[in-house]
C-alpha positions in Angstrom: 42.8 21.8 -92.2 43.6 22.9 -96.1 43.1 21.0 -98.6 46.8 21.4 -98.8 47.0 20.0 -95.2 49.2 16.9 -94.1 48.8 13.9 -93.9 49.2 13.3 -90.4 46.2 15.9 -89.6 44.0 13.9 -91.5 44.8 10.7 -89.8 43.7 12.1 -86.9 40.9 10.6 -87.8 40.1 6.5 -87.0 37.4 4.2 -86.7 36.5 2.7 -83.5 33.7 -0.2 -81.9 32.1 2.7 -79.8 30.4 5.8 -80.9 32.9 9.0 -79.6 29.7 9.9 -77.1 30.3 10.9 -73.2 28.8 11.4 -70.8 28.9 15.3 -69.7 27.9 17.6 -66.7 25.2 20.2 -67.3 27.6 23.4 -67.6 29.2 21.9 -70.6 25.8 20.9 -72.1 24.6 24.3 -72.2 28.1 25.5 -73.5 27.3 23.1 -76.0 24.7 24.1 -76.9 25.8 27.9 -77.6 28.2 26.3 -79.9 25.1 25.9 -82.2 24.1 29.2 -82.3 27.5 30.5 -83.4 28.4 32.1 -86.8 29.9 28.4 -88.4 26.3 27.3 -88.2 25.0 31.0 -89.3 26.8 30.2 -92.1 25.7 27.3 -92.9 22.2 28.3 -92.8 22.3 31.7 -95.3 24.7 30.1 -97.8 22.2 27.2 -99.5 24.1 28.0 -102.4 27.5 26.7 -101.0 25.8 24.0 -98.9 22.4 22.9 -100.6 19.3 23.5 -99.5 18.8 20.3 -97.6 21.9 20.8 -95.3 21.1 24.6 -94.9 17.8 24.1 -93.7 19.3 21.5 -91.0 21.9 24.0 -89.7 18.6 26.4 -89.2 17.2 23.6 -87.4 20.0 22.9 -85.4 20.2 26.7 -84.2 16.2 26.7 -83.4 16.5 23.4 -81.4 19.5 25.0 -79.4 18.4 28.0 -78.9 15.0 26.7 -77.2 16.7 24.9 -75.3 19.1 26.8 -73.8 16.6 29.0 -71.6 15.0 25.7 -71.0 14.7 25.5 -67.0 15.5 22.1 -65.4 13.6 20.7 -62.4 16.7 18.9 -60.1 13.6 16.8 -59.0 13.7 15.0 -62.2 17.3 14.3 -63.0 18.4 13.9 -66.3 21.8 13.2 -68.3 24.0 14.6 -70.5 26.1 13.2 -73.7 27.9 14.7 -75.9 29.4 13.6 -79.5 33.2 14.5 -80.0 35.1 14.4 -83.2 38.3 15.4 -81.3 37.7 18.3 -79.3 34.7 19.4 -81.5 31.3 19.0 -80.1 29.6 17.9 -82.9 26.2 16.2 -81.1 24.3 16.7 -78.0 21.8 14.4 -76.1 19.4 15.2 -73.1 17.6 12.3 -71.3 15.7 11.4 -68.3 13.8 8.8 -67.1 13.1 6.1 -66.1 9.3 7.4 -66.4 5.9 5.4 -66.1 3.3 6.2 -68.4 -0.4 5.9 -67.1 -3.5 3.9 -69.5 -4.4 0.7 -70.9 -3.8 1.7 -74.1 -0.1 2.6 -73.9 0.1 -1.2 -72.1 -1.8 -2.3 -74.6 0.5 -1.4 -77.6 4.2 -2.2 -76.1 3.3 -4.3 -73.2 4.1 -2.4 -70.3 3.7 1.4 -69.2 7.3 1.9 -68.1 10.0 4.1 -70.3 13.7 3.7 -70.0 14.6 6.9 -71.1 12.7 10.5 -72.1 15.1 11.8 -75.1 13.5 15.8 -75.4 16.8 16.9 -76.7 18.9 15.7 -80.0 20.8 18.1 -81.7 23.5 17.4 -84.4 26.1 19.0 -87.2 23.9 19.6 -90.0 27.8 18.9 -92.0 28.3 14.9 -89.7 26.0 12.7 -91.4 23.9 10.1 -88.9 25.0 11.9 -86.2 21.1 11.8 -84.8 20.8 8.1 -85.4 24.2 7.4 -83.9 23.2 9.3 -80.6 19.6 7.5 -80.2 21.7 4.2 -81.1 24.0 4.8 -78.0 21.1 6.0 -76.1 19.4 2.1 -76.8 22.5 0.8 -75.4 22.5 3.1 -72.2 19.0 1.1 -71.6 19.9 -2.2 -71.8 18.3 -5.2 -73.3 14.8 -4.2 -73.6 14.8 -0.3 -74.2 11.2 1.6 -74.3 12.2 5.2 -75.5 9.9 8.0 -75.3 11.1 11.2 -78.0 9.6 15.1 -78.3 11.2 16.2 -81.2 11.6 20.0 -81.0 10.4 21.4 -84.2 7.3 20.0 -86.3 8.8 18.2 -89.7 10.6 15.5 -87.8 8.0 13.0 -87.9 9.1 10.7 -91.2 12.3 10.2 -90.0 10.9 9.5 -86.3 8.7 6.9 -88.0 11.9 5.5 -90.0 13.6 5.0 -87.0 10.8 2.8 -85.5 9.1 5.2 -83.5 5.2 5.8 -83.0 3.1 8.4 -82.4 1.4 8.0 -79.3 -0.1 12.2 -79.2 1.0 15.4 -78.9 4.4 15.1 -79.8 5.3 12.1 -78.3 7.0 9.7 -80.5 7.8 6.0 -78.2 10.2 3.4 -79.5 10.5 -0.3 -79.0 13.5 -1.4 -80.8 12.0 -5.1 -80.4 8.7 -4.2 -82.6 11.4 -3.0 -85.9 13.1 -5.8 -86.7 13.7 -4.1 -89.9 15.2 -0.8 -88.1 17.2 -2.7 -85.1 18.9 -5.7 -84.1 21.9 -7.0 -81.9 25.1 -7.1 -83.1 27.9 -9.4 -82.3 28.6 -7.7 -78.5 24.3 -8.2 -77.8 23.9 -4.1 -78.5 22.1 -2.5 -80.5 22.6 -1.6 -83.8 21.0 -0.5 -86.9 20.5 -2.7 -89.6 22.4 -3.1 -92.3 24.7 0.4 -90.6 28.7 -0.1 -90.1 29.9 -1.6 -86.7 32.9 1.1 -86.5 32.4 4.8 -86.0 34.6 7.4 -87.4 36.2 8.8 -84.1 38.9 12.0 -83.9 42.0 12.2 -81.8 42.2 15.4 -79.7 44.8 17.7 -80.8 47.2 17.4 -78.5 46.7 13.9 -78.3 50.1 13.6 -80.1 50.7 9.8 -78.7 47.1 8.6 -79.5 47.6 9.9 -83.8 51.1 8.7 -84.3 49.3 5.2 -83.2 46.4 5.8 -85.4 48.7 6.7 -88.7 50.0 3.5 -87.8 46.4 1.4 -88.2 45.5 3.6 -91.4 46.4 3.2 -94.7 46.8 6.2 -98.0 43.8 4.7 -99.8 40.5 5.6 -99.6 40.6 7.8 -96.2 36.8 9.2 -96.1 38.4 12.0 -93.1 39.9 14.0 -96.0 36.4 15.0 -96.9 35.0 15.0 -93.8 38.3 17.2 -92.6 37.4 20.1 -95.0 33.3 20.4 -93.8 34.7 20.5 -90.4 37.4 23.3 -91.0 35.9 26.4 -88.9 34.1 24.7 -86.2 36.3 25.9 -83.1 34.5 29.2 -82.0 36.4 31.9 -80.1 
């Protein structure tokens, strides 16, 4: 949309109890993930001086973690799933898991109690322009593993590990980053439907209508009012997205 747009476009946009994340096949995960080697990210990455440096430097990472991934081969032995974060028809987040795995040693028992994982998370990828995106998608991820989650992450790229350790996670080698959500208190808790949730972090998620969703907006301009609509912003970084 222009900045000139309507004002119906932008109230496309809504906030919802439930992160937009499905559940997706494998064909339109790796479609997915070509989206983030296309030219709006290229963009992104070689114009620092329209974006910053900070959210340049995410869109490269975004492209590098994609782009590993895509020749990545997948043993059907070990099944994994698929999810995928929508802001309308715009793929905006991508999530690989598998699991459930155990994990062999005393010590691993030693530090979270048991030696089984819920889930293997070796793929996040987000919109370096849709803030929280990541922490939204291990958030819904928590909630896919019920009440007492054990999460096992390989980030793809060295330089992740402060935020990993923000989240709650710990190093247990290599580049294996566990997380008990029961440990950090201070990073997790249960909100008012017993899911999880980060602290202190809203309990609505900005969600998109698809475009031709044209019964689902004019019930969504009817829920939103002129004043203070954050979409208008988050319209214009969006703009460009759809590839051809």
């Amino acid at each position: 949309m222009e900045p000139g747009g309507s004002s119906s476009e932008t109230r496309a946009y809504y906030l919802n109890s439930g992160p937009p994340i499905v559940e997706i096949d494998q064909r339109s995960f790796d479609r997915g993930l070509q989206r983030f080697l296309g030219r709006d990210i290229m963009n992104i990455a070689i114009n620092p001086q329209e974006y910053s440096d900070f959210v340049s430097k995410k869109a490269e990472r975004a492209a590098t973690v994609a782009g590993s991934y895509s020749a990545t081969h997948y043993d059907p032995a070990r099944p994994v799933r698929f999810f995928s974060y929508q802001l309308g028809d715009e793929t905006v987040g991508l999530l690989r898991a598998g699991g459930p795995v155990r994990i062999k040693g005393e010590t691993f028992r030693e530090k979270f109690g048991r030696n089984d994982l819920t889930s293997v998370v070796d793929l996040r990828v987000t919109h370096p322009l849709v803030e929280n995106a990541g922490d939204i998608l291990l958030e819904y991820q928590l909630r896919e593993d019920g009440d007492d989650p054990l999460i096992l992450s390989k980030p793809g790229l060295p330089g992740m590990e402060p935020r990993l350790a923000e989240m709650g996670f710990v190093h247990v080698g290599r580049n294996h980053w566990v997380l008990d959500p029961h440990q950090h208190p201070e990073v997790w808790t249960k909100n008012e439907n017993d899911q999880w949730q980060r602290v202190g972090k809203p309990t609505k998620y900005l969600s998109k209508v698809e475009d031709d969703d044209a019964a689902a907006e004019s019930t969504v301009q009817a829920d939103y009012s002129d004043e203070d609509d954050p979409s208008v912003y988050l319209e214009r970084v969006l703009t460009g997205l759809s590839m051809e």
